[in-house]
N, C-alpha and C positions, 0 to 999 in steps of 0.2 A: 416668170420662167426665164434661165438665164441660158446663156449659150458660151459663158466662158469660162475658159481655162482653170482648174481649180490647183492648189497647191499639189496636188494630187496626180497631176498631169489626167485627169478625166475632164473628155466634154460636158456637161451637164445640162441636157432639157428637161429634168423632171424640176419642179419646185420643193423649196424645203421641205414641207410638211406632204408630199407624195404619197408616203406609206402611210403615214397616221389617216390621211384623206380618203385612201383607197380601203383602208380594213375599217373602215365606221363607213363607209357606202355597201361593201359586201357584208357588212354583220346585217344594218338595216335590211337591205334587199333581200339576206338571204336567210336571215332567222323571221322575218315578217311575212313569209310564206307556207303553206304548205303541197307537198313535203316539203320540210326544213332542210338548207342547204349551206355549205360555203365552199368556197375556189380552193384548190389545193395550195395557192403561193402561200396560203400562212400558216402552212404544218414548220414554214423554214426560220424560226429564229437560230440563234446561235445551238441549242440543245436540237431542236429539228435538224438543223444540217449534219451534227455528229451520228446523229440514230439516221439519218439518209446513208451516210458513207459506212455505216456500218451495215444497211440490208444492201446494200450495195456487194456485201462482201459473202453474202450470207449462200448459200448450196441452191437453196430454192428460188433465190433471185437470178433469175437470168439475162436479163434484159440488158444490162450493162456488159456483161463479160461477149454477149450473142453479138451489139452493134461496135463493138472494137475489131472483135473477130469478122465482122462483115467487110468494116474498114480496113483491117491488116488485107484483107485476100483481094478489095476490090478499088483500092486507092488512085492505085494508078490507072486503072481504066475508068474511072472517075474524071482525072485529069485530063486524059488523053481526050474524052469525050466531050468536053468544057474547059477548056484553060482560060486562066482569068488573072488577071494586074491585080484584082483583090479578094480575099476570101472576108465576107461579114457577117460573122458568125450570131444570130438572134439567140438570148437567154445562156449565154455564153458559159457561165460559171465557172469552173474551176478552169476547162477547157484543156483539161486533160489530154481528152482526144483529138485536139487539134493536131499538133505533131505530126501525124500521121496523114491527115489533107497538106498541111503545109508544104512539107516534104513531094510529095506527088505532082502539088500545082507547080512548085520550082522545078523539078527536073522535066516538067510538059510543058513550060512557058514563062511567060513576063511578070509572076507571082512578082510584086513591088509591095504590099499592104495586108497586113491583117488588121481586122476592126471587129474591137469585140466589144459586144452589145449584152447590159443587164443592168435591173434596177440597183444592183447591189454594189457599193462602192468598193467592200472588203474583198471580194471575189474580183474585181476587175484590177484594182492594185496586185493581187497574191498572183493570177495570170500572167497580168503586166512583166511582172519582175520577173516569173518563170523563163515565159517564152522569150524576155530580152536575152538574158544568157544563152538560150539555144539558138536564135536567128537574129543577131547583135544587126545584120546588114539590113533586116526587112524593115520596115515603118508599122511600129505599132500602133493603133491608137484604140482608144479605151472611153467609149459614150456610156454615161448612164443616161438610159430612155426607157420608155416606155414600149416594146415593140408591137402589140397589137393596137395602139393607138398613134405613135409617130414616127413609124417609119417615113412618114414625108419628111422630116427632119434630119434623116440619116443622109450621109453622104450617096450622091449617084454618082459621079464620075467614073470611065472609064466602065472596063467589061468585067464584071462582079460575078462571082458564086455566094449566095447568100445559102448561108447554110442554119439550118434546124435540126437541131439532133436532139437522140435523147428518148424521141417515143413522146414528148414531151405537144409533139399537135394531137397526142387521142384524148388529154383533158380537157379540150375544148367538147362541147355541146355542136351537132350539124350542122347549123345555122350560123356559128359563130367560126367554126371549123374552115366551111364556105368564105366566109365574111374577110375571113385572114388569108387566106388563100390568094383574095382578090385584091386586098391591100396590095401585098407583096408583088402582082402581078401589074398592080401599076404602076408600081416602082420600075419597072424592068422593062427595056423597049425590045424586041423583038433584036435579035445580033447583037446586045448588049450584055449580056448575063445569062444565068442559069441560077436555080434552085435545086439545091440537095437537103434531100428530109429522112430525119429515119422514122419508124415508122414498126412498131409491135405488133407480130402477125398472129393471126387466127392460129388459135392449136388448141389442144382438148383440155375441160376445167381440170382435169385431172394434175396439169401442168400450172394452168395457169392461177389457180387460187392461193395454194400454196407460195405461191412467189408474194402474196399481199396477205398471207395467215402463214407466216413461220413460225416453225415447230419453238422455236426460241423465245417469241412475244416480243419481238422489237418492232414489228411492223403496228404490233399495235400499240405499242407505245411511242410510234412516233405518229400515227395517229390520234391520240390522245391529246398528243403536245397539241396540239390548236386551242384546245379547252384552256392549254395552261397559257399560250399566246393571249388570247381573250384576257385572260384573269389578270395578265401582266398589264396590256396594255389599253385595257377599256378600265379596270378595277369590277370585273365580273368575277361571281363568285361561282361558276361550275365547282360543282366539284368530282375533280375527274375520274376518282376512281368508282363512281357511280356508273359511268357507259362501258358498256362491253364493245370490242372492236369486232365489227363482221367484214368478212370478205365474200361477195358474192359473183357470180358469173351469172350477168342477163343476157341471155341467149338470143334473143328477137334482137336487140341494140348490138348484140357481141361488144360488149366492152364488161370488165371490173367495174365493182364498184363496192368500195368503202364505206362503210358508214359507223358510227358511234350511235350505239343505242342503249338506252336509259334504264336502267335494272329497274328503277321505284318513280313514283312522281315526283315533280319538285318546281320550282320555282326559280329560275334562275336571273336577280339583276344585273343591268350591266351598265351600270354609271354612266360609261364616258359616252353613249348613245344614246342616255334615257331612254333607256330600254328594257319592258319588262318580258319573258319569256317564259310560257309554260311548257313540260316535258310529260307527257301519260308514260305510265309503265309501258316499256318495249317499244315507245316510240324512236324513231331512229332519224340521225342528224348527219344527211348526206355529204363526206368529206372530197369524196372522189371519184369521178368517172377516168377510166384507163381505157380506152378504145382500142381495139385490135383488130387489124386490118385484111382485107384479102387484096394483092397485088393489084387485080383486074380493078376492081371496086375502086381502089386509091388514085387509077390512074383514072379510071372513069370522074374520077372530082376535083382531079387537077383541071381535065380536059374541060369541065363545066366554069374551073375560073380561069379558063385562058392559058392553059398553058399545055404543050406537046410532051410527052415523055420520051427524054431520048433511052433511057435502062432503067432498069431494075435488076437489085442484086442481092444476094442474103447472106449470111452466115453457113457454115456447112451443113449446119443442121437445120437450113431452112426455117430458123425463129425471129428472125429481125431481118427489117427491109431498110435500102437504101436506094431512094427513086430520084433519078435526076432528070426534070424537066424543064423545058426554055420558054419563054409566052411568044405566042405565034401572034 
């Protein structure tokens, strides 16, 4: 694992082979069990990202247009409430939305550094270059890490808002939800920093299913893409148009969940794991938990990993949350 400078201008503590290592330990893990499972990060090759920014765009997706509009209306008192020398944004990506904290933390304070955090080298370059044109004065800097496992690698200095956005902690599992909660929490000493999360709130499946089963079929086809991730980079032969895409709402957990289920039986190998895997008809291949939150509940699980809520804010139409909390 290295820690220097790449021609790239990125930090780098992931090791070379990171991704290839990570998706042969979740294929094991998570096709070796039942119910059959895998993590949402590998719906994202190049054709995933394009079918992402297009349900992004989509009437029934709301979740992106809900947490920008939470941002436009509550930025500034964001700031006001935590001003900080650095904003480090976790799972960063395009970071679109940043602009919008940037902007808020400069005119509330000593904003000196943005540091944007993601496994993805192409995403932290395309960022990079963005946001150098718009805030040519501030210090950029650009890690790929891994952040549920090395934020102790990330920079601490100075008083930080580390920011998570995106709706992006309800694919975590409770336990693992908690786990990253507490990581983050020990990064941060008490008058040092703050945490902003956003955060998809409870509303009726009526709303919310549709948003992961549009009427268009692009959600299920960027659910799909995993199968064809798999086929690309183990040499498994799914084959894809055999799973129908479901979208369900579990009412006990309150969260979405995704999954790809199997029209007929079949057999599926997958070389690059020696790995062989059987499908029954109508069995289903869980791709994604989406968790949607209640304000009280969310702060109640900060408060269990240490940390104080200073607000909570949403969208006008009350769909997406935006909680900033500080570790006491």
């Amino acid at each position: 694992m290295s820690d220097a400078f790449t021609p790239a201008g990125i930090t780098h503590y992931l090791p070379p082979d990171f991704l290839a290592m990570s998706l042969r330990r979740d294929v094991l893990a998570g096709l070796g069990k039942s119910p059959k499972t895998l993590p949402p990060k590998w719906f994202y090759d190049q054709r995933g990202s394009q079918l992402f920014e297009r349900i992004t765009l989509l009437e029934e997706y709301y979740p992106t247009r809900a947490e920008r509009e939470a941002l436009e209306l509550h930025a500034e008192d964001i700031a006001a409430a935590a001003p900080a020398e650095t904003l480090m944004e976790l799972g960063s990506g395009s970071s679109r939305k940043t602009p919008l904290l940037l902007d808020a933390l400069a005119a509330a304070g000593p904003l000196r550094r943005y540091i944007a955090v993601d496994v993805s080298d192409s995403a932290l370059i395309a960022a990079r270059k963005e946001l150098a044109a718009l805030y040519p004065a501030l210090d950029l800097e650009a890690v790929a890490a891994d952040f549920e496992h090395q934020l102790h690698l990330l920079p601490h200095e100075g008083c930080r808002m580390i920011a998570f956005l995106g709706g992006t902690i309800g694919n975590f599992e409770p336990e693992d939800r908690h786990q990253f909660l507490r990581s983050i929490r020990d990064c941060l000493r008490p008058g040092e920093g703050s945490l902003l999360i956003g955060t998809d709130l409870v509303k009726p499946p009526s709303v919310l299913v549709p948003a992961y089963d549009d009427a268009e079929g692009v959600t299920a086809e960027f659910n799909r893409n995993v199968l064809r991730v798999l086929n690309a980079e183990l040499g498994a032969d799914f084959d894809v148009d055999a799973f129908e895409h479901v979208a369900l709402w579990n009412e006990r957990e309150e969260w979405i969940e995704m999954r790809l289920r199997a029209t007929r039986p079949m057999r599926v190998r997958l070389p690059g794991v020696d790995l062989e895997v059987d499908f029954a008809a109508g069995e289903d291949l869980r791709t994604e938990i989406s968790a949607k939150f209640r304000p009280e509940r969310f702060a109640a699980d900060l408060d269990e990993a240490g940390f104080g809520v200073v607000g909570q804010w949403t969208d006008a139409a009350g769909r997406f949350g935006l909680t900033l909390a500080e570790p006491r």
